[in-house]
Residue frames as qw, qx, qy, qz and C-alpha x, y, z in Angstrom:
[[0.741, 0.615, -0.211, -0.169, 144.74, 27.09, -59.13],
 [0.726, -0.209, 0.563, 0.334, 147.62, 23.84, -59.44],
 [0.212, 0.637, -0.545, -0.502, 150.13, 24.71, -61.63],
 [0.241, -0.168, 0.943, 0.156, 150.44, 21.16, -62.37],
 [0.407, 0.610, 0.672, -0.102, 146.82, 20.36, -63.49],
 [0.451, 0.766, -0.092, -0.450, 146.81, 23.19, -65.92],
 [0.102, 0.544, -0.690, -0.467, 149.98, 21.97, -67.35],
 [0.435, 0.265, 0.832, -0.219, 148.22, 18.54, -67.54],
 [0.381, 0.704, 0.539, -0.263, 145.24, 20.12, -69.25],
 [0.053, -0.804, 0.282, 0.521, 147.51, 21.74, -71.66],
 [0.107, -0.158, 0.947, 0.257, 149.66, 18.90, -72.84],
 [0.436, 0.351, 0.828, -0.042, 146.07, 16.96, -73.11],
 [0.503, 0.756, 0.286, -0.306, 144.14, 19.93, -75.18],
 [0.305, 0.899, -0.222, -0.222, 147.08, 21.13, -76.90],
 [0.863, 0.311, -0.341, 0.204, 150.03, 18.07, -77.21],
 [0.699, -0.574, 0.211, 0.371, 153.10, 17.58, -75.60],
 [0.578, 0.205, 0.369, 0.699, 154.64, 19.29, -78.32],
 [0.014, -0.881, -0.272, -0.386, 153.08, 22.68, -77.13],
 [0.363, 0.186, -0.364, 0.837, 155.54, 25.17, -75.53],
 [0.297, -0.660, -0.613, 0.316, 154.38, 25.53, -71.96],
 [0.051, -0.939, -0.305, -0.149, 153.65, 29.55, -71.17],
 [0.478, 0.306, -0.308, 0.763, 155.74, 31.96, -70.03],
 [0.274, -0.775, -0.546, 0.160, 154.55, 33.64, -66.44],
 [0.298, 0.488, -0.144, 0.807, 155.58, 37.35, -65.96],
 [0.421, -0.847, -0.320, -0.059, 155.60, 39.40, -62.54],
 [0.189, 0.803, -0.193, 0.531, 157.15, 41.98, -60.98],
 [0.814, -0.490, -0.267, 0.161, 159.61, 41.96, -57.36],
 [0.074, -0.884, 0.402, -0.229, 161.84, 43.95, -55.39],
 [0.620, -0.555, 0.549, 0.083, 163.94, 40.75, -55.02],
 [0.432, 0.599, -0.621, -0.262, 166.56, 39.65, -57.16],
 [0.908, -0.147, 0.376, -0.111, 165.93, 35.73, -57.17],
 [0.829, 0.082, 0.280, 0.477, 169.18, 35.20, -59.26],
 [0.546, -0.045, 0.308, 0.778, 171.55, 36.70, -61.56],
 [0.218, 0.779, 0.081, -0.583, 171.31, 40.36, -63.28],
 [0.398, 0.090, 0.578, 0.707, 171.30, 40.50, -66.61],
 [0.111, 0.581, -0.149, -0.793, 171.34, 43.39, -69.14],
 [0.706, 0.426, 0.565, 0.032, 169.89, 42.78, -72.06],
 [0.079, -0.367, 0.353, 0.857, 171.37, 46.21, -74.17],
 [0.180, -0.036, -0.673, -0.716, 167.75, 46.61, -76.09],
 [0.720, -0.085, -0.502, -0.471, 164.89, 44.60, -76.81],
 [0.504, -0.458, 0.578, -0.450, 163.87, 42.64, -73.51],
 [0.961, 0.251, 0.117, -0.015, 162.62, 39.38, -76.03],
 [0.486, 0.497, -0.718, 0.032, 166.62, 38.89, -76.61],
 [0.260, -0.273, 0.878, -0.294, 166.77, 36.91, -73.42],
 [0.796, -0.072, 0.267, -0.539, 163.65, 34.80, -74.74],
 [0.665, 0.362, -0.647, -0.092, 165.50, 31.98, -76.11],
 [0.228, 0.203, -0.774, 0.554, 166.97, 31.43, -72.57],
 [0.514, -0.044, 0.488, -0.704, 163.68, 32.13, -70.87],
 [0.841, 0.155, -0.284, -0.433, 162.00, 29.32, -73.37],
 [0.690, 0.290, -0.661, 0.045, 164.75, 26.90, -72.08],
 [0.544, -0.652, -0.468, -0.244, 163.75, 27.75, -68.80],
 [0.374, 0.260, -0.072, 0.887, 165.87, 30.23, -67.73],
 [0.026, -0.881, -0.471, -0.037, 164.29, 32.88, -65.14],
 [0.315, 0.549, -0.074, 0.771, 164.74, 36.74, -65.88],
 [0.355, -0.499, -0.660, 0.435, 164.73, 38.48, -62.69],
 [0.017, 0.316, 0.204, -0.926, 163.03, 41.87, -61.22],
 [0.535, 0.310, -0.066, -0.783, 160.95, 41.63, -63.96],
 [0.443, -0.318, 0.833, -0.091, 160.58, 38.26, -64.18],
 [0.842, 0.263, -0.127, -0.454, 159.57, 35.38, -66.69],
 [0.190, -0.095, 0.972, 0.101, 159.69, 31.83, -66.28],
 [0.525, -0.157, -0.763, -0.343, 158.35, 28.87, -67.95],
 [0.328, -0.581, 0.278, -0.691, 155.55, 27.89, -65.83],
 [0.896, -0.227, -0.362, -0.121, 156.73, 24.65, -64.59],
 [0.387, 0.254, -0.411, 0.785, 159.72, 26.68, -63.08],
 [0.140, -0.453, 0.256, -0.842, 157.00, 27.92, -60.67],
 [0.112, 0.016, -0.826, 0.552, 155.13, 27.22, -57.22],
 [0.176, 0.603, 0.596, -0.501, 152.41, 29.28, -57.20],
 [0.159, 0.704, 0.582, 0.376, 150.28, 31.69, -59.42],
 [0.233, -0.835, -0.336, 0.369, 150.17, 34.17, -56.60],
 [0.283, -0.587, 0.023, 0.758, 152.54, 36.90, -57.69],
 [0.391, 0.088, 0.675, 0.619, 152.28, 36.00, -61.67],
 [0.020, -0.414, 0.111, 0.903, 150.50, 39.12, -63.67],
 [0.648, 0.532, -0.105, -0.535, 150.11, 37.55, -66.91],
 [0.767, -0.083, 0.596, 0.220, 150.95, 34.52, -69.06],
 [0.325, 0.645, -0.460, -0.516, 152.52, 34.71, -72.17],
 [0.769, 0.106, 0.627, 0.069, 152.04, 32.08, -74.81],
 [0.044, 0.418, -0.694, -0.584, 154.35, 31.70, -78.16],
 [0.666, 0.073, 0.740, -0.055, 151.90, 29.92, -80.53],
 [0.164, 0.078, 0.754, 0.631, 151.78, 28.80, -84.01],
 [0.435, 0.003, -0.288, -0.853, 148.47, 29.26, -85.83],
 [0.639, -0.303, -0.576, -0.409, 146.99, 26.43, -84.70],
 [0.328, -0.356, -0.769, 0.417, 147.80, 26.33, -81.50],
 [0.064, 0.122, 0.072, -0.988, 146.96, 30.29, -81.66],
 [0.450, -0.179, -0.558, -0.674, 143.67, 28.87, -83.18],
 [0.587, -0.283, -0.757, 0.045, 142.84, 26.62, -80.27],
 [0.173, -0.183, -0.432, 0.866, 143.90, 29.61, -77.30],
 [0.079, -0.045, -0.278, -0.956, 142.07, 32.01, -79.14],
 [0.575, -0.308, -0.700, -0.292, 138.48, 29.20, -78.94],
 [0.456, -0.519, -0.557, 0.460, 139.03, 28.92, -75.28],
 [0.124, 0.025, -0.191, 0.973, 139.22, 32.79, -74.88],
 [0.400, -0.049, -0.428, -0.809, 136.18, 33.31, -76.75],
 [0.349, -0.088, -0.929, -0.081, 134.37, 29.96, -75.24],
 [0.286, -0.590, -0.724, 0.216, 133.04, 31.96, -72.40],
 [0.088, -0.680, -0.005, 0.727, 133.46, 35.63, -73.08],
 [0.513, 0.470, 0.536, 0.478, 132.28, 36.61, -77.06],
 [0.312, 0.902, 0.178, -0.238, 133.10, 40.66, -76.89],
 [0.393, 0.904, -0.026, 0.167, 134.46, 42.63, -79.31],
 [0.234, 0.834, -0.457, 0.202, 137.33, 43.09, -77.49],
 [0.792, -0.530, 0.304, 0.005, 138.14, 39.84, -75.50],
 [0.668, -0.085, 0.234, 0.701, 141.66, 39.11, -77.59],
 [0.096, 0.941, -0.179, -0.270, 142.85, 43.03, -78.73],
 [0.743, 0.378, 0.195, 0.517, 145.28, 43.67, -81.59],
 [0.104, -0.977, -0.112, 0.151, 146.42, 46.88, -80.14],
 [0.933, -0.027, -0.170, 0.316, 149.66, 47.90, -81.46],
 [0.056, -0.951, 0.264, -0.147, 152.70, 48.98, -80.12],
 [0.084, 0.706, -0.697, 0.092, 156.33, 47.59, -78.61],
 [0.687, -0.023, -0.726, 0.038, 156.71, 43.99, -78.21],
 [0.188, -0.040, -0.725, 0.661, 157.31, 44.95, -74.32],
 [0.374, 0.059, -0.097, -0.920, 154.11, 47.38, -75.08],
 [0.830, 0.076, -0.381, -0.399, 151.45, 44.71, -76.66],
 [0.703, -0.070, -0.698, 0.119, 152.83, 41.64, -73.97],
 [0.415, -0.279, -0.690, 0.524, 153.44, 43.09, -70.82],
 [0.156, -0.020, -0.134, 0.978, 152.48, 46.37, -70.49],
 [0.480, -0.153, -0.168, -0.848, 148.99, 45.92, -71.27],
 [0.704, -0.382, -0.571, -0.183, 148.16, 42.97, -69.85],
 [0.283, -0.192, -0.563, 0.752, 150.04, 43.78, -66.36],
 [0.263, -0.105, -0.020, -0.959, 147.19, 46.87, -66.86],
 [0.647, -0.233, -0.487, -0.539, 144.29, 44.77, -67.77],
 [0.725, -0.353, -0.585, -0.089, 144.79, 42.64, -64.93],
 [0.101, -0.237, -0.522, 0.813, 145.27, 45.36, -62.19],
 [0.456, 0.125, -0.024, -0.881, 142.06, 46.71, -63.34],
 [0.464, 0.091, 0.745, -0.470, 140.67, 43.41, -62.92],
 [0.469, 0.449, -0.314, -0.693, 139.93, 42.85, -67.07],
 [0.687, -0.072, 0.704, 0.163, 139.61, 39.97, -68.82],
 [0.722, 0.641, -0.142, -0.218, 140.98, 40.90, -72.57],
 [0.865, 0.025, 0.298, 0.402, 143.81, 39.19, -74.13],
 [0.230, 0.861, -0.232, -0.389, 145.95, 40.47, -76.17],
 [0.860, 0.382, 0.279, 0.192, 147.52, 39.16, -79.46],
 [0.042, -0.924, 0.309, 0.223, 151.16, 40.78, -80.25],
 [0.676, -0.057, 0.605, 0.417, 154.53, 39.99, -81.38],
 [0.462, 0.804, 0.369, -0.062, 153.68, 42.22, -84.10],
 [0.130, -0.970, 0.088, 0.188, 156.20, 44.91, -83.70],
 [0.671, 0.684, -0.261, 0.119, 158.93, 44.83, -85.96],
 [0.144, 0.722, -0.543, 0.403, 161.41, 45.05, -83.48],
 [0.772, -0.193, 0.395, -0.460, 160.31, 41.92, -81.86],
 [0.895, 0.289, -0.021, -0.339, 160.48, 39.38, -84.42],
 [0.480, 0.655, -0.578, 0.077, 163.75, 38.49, -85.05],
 [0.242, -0.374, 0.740, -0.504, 163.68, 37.05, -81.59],
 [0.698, 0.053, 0.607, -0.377, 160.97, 34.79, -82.20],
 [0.407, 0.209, 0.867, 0.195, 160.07, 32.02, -85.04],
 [0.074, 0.006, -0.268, -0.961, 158.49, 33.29, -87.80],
 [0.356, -0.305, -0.805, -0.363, 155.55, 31.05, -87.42],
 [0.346, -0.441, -0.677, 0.477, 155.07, 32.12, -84.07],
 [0.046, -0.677, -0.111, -0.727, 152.80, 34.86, -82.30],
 [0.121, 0.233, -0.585, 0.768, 152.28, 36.05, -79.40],
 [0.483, -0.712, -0.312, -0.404, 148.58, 35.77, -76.82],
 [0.028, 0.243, -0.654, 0.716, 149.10, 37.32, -73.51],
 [0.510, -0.572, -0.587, -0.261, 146.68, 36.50, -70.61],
 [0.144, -0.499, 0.277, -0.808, 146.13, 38.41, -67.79],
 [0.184, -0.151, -0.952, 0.192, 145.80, 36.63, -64.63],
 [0.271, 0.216, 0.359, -0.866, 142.42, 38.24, -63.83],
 [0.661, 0.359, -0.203, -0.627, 141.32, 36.99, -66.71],
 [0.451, 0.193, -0.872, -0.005, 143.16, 33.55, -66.73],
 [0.159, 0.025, 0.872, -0.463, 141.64, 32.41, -63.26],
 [0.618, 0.270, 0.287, -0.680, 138.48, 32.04, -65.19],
 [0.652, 0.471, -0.477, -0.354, 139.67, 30.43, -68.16],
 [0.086, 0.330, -0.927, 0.154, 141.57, 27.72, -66.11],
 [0.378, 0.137, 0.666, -0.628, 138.30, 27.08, -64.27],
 [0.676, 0.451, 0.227, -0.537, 136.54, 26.58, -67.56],
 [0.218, 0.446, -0.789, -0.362, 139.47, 25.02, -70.22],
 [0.199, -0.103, 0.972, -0.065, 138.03, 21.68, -69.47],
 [0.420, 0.580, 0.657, -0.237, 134.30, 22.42, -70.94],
 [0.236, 0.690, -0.239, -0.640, 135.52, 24.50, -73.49],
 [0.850, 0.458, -0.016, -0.260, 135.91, 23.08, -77.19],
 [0.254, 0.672, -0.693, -0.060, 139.64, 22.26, -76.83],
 [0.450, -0.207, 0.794, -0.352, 138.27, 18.88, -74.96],
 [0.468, 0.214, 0.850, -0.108, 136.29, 15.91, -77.04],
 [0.554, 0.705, 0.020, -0.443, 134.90, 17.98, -80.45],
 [0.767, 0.387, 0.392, 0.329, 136.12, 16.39, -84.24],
 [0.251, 0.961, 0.021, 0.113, 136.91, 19.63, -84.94],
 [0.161, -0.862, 0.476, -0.064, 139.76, 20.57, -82.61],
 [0.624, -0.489, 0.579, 0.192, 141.33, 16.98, -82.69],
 [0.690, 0.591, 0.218, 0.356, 142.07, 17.13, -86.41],
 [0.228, 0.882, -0.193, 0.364, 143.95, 20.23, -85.65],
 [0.422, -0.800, 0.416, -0.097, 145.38, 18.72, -82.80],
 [0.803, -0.036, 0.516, 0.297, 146.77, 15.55, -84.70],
 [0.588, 0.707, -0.044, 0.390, 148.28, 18.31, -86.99],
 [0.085, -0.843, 0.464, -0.258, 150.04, 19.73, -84.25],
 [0.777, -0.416, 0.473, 0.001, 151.28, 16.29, -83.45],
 [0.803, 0.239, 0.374, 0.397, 152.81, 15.79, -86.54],
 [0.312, 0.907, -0.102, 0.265, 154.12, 19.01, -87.15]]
C-alpha cells in the first residue's frame, strides 16, 4: 500500500479540503519529544491535526509517514458528509450489521482501543466515536470520529477506487458541497 496514492485517491473522492487521517501505533521508541497531556489524550489533537507527531503512542497525519507497516488504525475527523461518503466505502464491500459499530465508551475507548483490538484479531469493523462527552470539546462540533483498523483498511484501499465515492451523480453533489463548504 503507497501512502501517496491513497492520499491522491482521497483528495480526488473526497476534495482537497478533506483533513487527511490520523495513523495511530504503538513503539518502544521515543521518535521525539515527551509530552504529558494531564487528561484527555484528544488535548494534543489540535497539534496532531497540524501535523505534529505524539510519541510512544503515536499519531501522525498520514503524510508525516513512510510506511503503513507499524500503523494499527486510522483515524478520520469527518463532517457528515464526508462521514457520509467513509461510511459508503465501508459498507461498499462488506454490508454486516456490524461493519461501522457505535459502541460506547472513552474517546481513547471508542478510537483506539477498539480498533487496535479489531485489527489484532484480524477484523474488519469500524468504529464511529467521538461521542463521549469528555471528548468533544477537543474537536469541532460538526465533526465525528470513524476509526479504521488496518486489517480492515488494506482491503478498503484496494477497493476505494470501484467503490461509489468514484464517478456516481450522487456522491459528486455531495462532493461539490464539500467544496464549497
Amino acid at each position: 500500500m503507497d501512502i501517496q496514492t491513497f492520499i491522491n485517491n482521497y483528495y480526488e473522492a473526497f476534495s482537497l479540503k478533506a483533513e487527511l487521517p490520523i495513523a495511530f501505533w504503538y513503539s518502544d521508541s521515543l521518535l521525539g519529544e515527551l509530552k504529558q497531556t494531564q487528561g484527555c489524550l484528544f488535548k494534543a489533537l489540535p497539534a496532531i491535526r497540524q501535523g505534529e507527531i505524539i510519541r510512544y503512542l503515536h499519531f501522525a497525519r498520514i503524510d508525516r509517514l513512510t510506511s503503513f507497516e507499524k500503523v494499527e488504525g486510522l483515524l478520520f475527523l469527518a463532517t457528515p458528509d464526508i462521514l457520509s461518503g467513509l461510511i459508503t466505502w465501508t459498507f461498499f464491500d462488506n454490508n454486516n450489521p456490524d461493519a461501522v459499530s457505535t459502541p460506547f465508551g472513552s474517546g481513547c475507548s471508542s478510537t483506539i482501543t477498539l480498533t487496535v483490538n479489531e485489527n489484532r484479531q484480524g477484523g474488519h469493523r469500524t468504529f464511529l466515536g467521538f461521542f463521549d462527552p469528555s471528548v468533544r470539546p477537543y474537536v469541532e462540533s460538526n465533526l465525528l470520529s470513524l476509526t479504521i483498523p488496518m486489517s480492515r483498511f488494506k482491503t478498503m484501499y484496494q477497493i476505494m477506487r470501484n467503490s461509489s465515492l468514484y464517478e456516481t451523480h450522487a456522491w459528486a453533489k455531495i462532493k461539490t458541497r464539500i467544496n464549497e463548504g
